[in-house]
TORTOR-846929 format. One line per 3 residues: number of its first residue (from 1); their letters; for each residue z, x, y of N, C-alpha, C. Coordinates in Angstrom, 3 decimals, always signed. Each point is the difference from the previous one (the first is absolute). Last residue first. Layout:
N
NUM) A) Z,X,Y,Z,X,Y,Z,X,Y  ... $
REM end
This chain:
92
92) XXX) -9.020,-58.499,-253.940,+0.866,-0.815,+1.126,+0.556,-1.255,-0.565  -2.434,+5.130,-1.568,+0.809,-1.903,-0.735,+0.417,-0.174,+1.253  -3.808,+3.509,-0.089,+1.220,-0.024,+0.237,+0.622,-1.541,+0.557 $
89) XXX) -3.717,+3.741,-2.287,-0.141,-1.506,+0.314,+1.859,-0.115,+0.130  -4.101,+4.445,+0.095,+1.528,-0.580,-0.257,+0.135,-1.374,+0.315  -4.542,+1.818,-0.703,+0.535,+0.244,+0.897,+1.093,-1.061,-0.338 $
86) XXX) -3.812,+0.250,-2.514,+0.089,+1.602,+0.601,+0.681,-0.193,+1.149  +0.200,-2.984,-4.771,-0.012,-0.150,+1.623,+0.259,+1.610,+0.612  -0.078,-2.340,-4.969,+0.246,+1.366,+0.310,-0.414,+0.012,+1.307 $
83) XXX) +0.474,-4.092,-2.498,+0.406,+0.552,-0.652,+0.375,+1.571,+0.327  -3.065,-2.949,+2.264,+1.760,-0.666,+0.448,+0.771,+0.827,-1.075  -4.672,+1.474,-0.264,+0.959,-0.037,+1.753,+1.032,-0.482,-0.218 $
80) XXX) -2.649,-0.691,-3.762,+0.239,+1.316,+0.543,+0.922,+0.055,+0.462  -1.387,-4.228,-0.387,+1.111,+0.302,-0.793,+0.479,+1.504,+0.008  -4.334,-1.424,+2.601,+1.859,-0.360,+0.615,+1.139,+0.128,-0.839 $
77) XXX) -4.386,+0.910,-1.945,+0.870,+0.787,+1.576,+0.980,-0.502,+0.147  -1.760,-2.749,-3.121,+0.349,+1.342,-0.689,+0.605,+0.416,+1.351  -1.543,-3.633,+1.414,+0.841,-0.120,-0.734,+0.363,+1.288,-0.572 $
74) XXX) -4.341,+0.400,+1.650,+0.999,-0.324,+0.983,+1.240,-0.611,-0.446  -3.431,+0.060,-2.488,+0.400,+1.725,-0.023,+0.755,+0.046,+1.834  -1.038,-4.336,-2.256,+0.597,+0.542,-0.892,+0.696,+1.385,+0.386 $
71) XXX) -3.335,-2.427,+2.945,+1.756,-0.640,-0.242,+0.571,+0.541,-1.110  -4.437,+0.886,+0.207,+0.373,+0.813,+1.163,+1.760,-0.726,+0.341  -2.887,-1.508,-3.279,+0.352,+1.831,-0.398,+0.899,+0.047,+1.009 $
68) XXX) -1.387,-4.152,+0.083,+1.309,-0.080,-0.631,+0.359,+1.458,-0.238  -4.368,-0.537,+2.628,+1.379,-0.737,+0.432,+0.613,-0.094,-0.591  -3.479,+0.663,-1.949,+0.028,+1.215,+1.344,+1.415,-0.511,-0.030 $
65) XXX) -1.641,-3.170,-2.876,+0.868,+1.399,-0.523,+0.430,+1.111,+0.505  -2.400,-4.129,+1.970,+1.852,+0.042,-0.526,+0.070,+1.479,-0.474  -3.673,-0.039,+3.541,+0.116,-0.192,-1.357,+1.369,-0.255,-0.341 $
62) XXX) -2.235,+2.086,+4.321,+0.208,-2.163,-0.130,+0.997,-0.066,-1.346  -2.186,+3.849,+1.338,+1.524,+0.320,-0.168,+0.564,-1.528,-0.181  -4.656,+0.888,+0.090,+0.626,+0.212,-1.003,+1.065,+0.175,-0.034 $
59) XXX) -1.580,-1.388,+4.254,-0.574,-0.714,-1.103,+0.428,+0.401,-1.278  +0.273,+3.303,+3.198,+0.948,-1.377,+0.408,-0.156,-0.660,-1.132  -2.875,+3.184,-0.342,+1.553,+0.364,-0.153,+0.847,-0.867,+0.546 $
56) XXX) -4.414,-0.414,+1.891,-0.186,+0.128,-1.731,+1.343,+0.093,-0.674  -0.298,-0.235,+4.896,-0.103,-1.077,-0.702,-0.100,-0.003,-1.730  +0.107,+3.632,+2.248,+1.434,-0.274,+0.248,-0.700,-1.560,-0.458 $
53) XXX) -3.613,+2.964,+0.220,+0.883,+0.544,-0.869,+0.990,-1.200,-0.129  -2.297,-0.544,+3.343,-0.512,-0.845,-1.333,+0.411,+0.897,-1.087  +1.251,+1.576,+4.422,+0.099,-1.601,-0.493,-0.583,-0.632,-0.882 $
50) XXX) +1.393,+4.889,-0.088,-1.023,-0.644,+1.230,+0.750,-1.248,-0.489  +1.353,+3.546,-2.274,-0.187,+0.584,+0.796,-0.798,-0.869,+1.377  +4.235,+0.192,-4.394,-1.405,-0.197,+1.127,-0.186,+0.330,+0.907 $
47) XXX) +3.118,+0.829,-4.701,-0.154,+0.557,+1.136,-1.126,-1.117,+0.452  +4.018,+0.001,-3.272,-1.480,-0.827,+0.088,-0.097,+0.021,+1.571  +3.331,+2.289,-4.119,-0.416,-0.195,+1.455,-1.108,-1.146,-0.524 $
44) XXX) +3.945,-0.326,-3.764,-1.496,+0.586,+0.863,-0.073,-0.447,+0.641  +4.993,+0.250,-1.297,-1.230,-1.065,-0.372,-1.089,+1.251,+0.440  +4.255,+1.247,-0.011,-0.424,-0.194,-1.310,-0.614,-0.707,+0.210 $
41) XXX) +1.137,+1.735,+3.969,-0.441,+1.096,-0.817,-0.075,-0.732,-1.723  +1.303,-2.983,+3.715,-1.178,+0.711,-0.225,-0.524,+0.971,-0.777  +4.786,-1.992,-0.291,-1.492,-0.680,-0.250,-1.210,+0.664,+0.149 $
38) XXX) +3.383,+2.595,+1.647,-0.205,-0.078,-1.280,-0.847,-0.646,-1.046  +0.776,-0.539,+5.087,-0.722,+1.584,-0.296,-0.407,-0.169,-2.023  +2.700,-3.804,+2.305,-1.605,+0.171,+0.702,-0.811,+1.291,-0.997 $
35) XXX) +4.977,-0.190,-0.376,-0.984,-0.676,-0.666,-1.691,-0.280,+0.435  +3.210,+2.559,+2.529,-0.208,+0.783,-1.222,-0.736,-1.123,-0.951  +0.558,-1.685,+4.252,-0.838,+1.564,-0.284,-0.393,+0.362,-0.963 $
32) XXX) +3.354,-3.066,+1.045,-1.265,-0.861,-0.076,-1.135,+0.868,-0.875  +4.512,+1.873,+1.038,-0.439,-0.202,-1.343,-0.905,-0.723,+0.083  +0.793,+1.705,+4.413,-0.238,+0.783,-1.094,-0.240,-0.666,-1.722 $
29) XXX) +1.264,-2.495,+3.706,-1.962,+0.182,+0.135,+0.238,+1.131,-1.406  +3.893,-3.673,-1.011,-0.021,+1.312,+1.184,-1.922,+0.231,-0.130  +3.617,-2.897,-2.852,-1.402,-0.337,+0.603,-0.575,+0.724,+1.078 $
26) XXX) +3.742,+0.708,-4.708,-0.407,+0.158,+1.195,-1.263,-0.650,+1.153  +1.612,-0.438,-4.601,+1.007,-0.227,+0.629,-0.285,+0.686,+1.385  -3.531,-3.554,-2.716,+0.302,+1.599,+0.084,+1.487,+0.762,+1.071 $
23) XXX) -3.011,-4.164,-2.380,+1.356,+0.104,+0.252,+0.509,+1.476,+0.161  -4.381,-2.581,-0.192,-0.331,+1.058,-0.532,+2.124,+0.135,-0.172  -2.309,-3.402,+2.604,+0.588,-0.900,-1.323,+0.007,+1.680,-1.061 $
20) XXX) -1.110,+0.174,+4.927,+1.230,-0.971,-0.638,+0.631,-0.161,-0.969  -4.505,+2.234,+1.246,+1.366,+0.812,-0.084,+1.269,-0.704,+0.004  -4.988,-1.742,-0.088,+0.878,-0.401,-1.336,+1.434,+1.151,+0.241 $
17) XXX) -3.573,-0.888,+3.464,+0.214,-0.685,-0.671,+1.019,-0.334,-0.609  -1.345,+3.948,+1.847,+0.333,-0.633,+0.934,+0.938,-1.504,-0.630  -2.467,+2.885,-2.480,+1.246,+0.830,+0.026,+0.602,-0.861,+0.551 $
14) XXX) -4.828,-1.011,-0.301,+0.980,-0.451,-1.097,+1.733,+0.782,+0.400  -3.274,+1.578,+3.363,+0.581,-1.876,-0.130,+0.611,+0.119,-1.319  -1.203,+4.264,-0.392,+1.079,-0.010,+1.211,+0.005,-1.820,+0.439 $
11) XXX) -3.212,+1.383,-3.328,+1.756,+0.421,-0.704,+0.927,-0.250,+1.316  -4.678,-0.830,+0.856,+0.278,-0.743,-1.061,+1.353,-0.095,-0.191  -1.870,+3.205,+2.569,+0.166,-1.022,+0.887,+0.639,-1.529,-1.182 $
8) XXX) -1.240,+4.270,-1.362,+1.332,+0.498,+0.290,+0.439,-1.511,+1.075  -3.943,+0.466,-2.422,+0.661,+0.071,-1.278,+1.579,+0.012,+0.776  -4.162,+0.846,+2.029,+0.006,-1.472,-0.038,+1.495,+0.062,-0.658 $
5) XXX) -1.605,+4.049,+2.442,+0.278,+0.005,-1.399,+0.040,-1.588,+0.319  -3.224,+2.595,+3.496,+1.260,-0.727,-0.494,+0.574,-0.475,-1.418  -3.837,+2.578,+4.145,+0.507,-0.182,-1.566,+1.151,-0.065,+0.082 $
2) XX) -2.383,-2.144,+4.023,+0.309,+1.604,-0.406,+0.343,-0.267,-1.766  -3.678,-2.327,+3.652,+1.220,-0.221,-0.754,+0.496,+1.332,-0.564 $
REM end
């Protein structure tokens, strides 16, 4: 198994999930991006390295509170992004 952040497989389904209801005026890969990126950088990695690493870190990401951090600091981003988007958004 190679080392893998768990933390980015977590943020990229939840993104999948809930980018509907995030109302962001753009839905382009780039701003997916920029939120993907931002979330991550305010939660913690959670590197593994085998499979009983990744089961251990599965299991604690189980947690509501894992899970409402990680919807919170994904809300913040996206308020980022739709507020300052690294790439011109043009009204149709």
């Amino acid at each position: 198994m190679k080392v893998v952040n768990l933390m980015e497989r977590v943020v990229e389904a939840a993104l999948e999930q809930q980018w509907k209801h995030l109302r962001m005026p753009c839905d382009c890969e780039i701003c997916k991006n920029d939120v993907l990126a931002l979330t991550l950088n305010a939660l913690p990695t959670r590197y593994v390295s085998n499979d009983r690493g990744r089961m251990i870190v599965q299991a604690r990401m189980m947690d509501e509170q894992y899970q409402a951090d990680v919807l919170r600091e994904m809300s913040l981003a996206s308020e980022v992004v739709a507020k300052k988007p690294s790439h011109t958004i043009e009204n149709s």
